[in-house]
Backbone as XML, in Angstrom:
<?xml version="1.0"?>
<chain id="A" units="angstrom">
  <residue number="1" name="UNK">
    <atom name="N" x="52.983" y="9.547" z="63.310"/>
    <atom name="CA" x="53.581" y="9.180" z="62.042"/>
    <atom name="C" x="53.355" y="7.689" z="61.792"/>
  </residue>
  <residue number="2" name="UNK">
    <atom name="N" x="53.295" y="6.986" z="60.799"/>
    <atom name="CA" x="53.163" y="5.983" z="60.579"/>
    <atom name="C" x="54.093" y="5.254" z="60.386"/>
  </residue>
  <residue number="3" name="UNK">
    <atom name="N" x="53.877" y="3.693" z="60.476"/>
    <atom name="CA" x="55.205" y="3.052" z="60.403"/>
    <atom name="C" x="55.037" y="2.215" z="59.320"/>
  </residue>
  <residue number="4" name="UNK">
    <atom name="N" x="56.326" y="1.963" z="58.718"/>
    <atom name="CA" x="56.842" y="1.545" z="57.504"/>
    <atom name="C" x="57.596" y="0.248" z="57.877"/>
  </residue>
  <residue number="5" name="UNK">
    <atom name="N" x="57.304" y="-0.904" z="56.703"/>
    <atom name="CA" x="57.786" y="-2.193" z="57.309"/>
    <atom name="C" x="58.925" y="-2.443" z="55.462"/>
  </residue>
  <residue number="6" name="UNK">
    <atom name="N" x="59.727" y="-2.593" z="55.814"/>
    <atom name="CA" x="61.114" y="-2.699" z="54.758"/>
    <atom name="C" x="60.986" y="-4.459" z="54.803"/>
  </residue>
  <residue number="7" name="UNK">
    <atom name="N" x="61.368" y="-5.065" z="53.904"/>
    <atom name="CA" x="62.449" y="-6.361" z="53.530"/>
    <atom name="C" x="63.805" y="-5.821" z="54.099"/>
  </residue>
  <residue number="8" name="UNK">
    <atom name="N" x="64.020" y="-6.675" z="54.852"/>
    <atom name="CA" x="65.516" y="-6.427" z="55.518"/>
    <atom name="C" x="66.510" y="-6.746" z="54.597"/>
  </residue>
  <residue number="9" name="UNK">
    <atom name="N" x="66.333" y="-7.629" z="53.718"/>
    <atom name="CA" x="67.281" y="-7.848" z="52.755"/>
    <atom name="C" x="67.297" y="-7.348" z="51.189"/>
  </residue>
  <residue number="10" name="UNK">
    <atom name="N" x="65.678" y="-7.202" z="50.669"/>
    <atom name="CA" x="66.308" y="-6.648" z="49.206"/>
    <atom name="C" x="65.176" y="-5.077" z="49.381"/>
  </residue>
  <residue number="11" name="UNK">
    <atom name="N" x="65.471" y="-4.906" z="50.583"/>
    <atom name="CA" x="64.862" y="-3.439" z="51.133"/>
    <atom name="C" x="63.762" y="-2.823" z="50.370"/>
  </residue>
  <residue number="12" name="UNK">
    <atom name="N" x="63.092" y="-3.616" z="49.930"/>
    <atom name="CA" x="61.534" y="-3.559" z="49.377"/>
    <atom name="C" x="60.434" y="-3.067" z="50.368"/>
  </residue>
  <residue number="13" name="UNK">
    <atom name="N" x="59.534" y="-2.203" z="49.889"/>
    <atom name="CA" x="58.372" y="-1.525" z="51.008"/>
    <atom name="C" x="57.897" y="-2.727" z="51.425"/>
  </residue>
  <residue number="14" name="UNK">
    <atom name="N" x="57.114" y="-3.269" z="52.287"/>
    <atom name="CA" x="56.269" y="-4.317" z="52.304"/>
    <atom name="C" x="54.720" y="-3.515" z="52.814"/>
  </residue>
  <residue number="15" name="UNK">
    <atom name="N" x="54.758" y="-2.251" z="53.260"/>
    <atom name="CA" x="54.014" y="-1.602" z="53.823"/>
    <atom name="C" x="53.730" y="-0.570" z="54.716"/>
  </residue>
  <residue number="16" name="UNK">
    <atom name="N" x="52.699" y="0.012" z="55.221"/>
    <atom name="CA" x="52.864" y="0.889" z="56.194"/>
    <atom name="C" x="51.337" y="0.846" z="57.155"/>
  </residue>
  <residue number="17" name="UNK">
    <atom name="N" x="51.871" y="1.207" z="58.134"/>
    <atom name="CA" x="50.244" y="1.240" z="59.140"/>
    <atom name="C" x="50.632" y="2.474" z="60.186"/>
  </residue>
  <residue number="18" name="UNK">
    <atom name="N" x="49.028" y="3.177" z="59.599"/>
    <atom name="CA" x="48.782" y="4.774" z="60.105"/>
    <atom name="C" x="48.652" y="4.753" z="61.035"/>
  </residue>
  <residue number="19" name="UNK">
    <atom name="N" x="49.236" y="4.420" z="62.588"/>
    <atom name="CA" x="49.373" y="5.178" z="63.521"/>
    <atom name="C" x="50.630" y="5.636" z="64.296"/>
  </residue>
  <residue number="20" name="UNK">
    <atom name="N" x="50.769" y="5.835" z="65.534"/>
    <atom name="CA" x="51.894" y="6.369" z="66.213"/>
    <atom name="C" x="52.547" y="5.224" z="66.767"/>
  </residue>
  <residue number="21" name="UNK">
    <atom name="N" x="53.568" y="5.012" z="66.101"/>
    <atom name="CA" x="54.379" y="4.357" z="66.425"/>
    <atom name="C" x="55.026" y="4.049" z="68.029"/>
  </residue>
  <residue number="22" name="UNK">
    <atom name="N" x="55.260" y="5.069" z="68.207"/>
    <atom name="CA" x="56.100" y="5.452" z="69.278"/>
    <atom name="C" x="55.417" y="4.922" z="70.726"/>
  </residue>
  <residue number="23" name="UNK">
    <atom name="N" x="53.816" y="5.151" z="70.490"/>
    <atom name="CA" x="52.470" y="5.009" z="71.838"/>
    <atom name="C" x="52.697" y="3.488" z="71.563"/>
  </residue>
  <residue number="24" name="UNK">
    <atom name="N" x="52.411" y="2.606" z="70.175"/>
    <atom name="CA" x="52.213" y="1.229" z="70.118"/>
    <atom name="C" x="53.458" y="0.513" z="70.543"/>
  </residue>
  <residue number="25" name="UNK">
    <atom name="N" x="54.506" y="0.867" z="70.418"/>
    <atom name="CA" x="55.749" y="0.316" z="70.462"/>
    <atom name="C" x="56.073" y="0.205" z="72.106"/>
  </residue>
  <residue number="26" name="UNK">
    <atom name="N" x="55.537" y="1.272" z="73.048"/>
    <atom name="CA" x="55.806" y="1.287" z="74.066"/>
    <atom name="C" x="54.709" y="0.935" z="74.834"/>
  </residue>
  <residue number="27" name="UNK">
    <atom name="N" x="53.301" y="0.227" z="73.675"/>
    <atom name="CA" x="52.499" y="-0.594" z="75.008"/>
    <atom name="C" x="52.942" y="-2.055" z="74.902"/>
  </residue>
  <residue number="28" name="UNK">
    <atom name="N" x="53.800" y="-2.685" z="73.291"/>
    <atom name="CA" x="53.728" y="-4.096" z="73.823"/>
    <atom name="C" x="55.049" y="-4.073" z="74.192"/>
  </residue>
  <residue number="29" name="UNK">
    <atom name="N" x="55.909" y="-3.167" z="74.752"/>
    <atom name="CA" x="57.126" y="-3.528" z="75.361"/>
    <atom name="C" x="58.628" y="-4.138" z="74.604"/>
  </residue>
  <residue number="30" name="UNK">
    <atom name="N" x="58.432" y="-3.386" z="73.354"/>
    <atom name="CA" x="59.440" y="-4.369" z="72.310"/>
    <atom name="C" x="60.854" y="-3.593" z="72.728"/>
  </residue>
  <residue number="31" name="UNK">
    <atom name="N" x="60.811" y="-2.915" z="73.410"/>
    <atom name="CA" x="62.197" y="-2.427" z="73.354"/>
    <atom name="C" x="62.963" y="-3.101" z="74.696"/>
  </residue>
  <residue number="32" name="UNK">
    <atom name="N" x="61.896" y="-3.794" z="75.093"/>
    <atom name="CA" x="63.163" y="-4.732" z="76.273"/>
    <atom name="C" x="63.627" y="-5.923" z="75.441"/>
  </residue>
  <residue number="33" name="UNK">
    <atom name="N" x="63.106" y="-6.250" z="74.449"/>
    <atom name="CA" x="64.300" y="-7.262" z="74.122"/>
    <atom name="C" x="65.305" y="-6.914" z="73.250"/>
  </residue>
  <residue number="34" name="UNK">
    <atom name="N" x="66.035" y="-7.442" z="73.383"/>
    <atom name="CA" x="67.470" y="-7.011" z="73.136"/>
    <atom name="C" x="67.953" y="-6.688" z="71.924"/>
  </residue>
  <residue number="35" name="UNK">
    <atom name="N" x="67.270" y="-7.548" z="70.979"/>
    <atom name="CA" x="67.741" y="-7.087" z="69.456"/>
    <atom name="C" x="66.922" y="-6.401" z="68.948"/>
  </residue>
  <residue number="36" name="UNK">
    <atom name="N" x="66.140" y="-5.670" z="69.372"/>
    <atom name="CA" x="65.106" y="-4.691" z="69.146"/>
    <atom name="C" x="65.563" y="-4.016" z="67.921"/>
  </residue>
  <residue number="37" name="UNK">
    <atom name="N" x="66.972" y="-3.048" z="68.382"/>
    <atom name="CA" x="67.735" y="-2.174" z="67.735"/>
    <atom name="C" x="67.810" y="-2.620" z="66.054"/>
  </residue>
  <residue number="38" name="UNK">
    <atom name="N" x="68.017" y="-4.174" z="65.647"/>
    <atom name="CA" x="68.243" y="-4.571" z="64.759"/>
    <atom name="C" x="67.102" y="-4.373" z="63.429"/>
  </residue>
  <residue number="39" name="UNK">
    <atom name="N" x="65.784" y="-4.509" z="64.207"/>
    <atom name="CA" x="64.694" y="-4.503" z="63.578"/>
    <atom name="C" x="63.993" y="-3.246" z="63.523"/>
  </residue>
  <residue number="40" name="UNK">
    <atom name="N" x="64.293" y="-2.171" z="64.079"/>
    <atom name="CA" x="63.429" y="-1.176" z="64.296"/>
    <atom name="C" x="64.120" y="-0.298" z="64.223"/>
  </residue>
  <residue number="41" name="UNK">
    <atom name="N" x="64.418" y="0.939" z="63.210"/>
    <atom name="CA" x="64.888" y="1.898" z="63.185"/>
    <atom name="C" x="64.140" y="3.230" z="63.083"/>
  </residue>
  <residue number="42" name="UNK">
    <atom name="N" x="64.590" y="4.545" z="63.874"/>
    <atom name="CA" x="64.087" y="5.558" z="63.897"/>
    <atom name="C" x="64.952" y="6.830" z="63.106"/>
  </residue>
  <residue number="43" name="UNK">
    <atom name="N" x="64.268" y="7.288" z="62.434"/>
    <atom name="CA" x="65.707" y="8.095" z="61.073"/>
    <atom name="C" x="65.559" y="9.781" z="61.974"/>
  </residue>
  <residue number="44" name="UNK">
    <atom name="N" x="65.756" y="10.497" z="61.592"/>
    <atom name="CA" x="66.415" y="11.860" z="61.990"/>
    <atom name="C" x="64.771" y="12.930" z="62.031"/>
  </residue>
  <residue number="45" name="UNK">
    <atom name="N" x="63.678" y="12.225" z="60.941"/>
    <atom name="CA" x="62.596" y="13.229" z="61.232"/>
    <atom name="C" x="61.367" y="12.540" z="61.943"/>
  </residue>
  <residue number="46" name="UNK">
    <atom name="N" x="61.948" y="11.567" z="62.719"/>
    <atom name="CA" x="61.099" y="10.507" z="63.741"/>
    <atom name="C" x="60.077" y="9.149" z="63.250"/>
  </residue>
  <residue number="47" name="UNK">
    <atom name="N" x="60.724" y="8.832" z="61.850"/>
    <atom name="CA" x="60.017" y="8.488" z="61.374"/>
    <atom name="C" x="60.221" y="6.696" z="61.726"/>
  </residue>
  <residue number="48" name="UNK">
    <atom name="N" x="59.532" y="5.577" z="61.703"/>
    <atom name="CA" x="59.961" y="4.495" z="62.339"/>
    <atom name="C" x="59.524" y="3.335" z="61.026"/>
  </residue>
  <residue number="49" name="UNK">
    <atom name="N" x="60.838" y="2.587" z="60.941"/>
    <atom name="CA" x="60.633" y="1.294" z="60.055"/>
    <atom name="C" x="61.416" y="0.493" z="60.770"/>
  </residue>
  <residue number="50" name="UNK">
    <atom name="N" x="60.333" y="-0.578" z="60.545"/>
    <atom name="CA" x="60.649" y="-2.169" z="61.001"/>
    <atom name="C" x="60.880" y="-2.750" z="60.025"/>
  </residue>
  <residue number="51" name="UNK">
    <atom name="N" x="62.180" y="-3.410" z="59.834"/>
    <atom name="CA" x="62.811" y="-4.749" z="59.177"/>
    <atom name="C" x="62.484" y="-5.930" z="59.464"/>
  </residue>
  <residue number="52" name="UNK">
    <atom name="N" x="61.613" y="-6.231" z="58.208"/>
    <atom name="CA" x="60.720" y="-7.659" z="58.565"/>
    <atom name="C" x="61.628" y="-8.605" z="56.887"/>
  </residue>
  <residue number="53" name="UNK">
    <atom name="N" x="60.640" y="-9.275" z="56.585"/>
    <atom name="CA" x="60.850" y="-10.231" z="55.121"/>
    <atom name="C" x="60.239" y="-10.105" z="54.302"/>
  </residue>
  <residue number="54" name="UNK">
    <atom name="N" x="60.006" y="-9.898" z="53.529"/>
    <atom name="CA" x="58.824" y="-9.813" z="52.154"/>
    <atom name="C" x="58.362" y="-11.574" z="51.912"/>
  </residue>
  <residue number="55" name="UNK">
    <atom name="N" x="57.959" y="-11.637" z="51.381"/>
    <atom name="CA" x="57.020" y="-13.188" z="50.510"/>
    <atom name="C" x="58.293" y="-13.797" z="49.627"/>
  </residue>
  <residue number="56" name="UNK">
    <atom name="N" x="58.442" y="-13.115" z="48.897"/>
    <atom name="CA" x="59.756" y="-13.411" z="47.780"/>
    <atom name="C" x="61.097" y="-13.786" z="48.331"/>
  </residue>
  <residue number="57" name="UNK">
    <atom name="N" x="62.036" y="-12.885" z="49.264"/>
    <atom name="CA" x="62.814" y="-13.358" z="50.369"/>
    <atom name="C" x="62.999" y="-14.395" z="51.231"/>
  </residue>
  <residue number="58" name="UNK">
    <atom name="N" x="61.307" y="-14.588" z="51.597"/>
    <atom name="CA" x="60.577" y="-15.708" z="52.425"/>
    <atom name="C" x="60.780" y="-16.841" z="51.635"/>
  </residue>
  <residue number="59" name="UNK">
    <atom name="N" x="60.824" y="-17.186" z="50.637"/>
    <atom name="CA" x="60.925" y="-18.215" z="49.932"/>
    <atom name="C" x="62.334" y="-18.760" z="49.660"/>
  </residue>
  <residue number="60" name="UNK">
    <atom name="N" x="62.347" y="-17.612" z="48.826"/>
    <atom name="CA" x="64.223" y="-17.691" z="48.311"/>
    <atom name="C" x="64.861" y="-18.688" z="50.022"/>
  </residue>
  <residue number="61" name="UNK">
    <atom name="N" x="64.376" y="-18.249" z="50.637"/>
    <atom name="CA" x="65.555" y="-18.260" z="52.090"/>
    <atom name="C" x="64.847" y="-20.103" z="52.203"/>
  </residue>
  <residue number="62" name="UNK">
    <atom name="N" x="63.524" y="-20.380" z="52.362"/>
    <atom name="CA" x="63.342" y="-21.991" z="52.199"/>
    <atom name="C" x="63.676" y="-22.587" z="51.133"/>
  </residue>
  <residue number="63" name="UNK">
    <atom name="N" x="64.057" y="-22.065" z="50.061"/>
    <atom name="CA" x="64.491" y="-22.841" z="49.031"/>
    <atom name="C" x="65.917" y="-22.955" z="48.871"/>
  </residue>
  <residue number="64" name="UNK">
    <atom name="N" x="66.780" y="-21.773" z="49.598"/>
    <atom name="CA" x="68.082" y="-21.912" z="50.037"/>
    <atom name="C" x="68.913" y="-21.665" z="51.711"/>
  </residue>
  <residue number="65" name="UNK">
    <atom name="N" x="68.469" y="-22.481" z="52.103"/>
    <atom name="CA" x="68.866" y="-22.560" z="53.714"/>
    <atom name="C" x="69.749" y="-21.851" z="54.367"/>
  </residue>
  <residue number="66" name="UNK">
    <atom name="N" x="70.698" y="-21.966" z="53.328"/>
    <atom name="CA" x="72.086" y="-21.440" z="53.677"/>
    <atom name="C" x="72.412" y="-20.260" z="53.855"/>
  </residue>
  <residue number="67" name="UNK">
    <atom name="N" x="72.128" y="-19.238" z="53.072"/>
    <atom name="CA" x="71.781" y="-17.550" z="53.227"/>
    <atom name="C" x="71.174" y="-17.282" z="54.502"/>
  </residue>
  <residue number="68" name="UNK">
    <atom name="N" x="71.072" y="-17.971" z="54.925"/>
    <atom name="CA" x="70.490" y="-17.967" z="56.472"/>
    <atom name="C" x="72.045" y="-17.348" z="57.220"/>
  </residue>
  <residue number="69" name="UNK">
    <atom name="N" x="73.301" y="-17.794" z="57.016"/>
    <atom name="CA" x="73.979" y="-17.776" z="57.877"/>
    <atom name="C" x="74.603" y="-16.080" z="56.960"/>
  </residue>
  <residue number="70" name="UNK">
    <atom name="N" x="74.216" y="-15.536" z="55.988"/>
    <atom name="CA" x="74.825" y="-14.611" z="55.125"/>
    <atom name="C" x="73.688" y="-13.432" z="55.801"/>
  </residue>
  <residue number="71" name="UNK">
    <atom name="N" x="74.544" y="-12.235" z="56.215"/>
    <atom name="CA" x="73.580" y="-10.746" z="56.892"/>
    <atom name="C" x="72.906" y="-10.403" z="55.837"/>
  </residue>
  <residue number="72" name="UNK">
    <atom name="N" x="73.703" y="-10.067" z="54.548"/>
    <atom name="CA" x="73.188" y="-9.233" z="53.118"/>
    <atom name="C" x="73.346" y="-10.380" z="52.370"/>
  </residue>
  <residue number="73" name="UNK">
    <atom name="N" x="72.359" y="-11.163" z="51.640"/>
    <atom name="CA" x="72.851" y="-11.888" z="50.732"/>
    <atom name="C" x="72.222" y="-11.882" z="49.205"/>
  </residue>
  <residue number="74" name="UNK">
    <atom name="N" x="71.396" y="-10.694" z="48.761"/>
    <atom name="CA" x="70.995" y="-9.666" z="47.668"/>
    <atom name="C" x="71.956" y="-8.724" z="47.315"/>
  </residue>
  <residue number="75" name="UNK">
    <atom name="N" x="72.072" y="-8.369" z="46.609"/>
    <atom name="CA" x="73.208" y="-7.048" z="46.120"/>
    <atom name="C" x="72.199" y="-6.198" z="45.107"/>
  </residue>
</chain>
């Protein structure tokens, strides 16, 4: 299945890349670090998205520093 990369904050696609998640994920070892869980979710029909930033987010967040310390700060 392929994996799907979200904006963690205004939950926008940013993309997807066709292979198996599951084989790549477990050759570079991302699940020993610890906040793994935060960034990488697996939904109920095995399907896997990573919570990354979009371009637009990316900005907003250097042009306002402070939302840095806010989890959700889009509505």
């Amino acid at each position: 299945m392929p994996v799907r990369y979200r904006c963690r904050h205004c939950e926008v696609e940013i993309g997807t890349l066709p292979f198996d998640a599951e084989e790549t994920v477990q050759k570079l070892h991302l699940f020993e670090i610890g906040e793994i869980d935060e960034f990488i979710k697996k939904n109920e029909r095995g399907e896997t998205t990573v919570y990354s930033i979009c371009e637009h987010c990316e900005e907003s967040l250097r042009q306002f520093p402070d939302y840095y310390a806010l989890k959700r700060w889009l509505q």
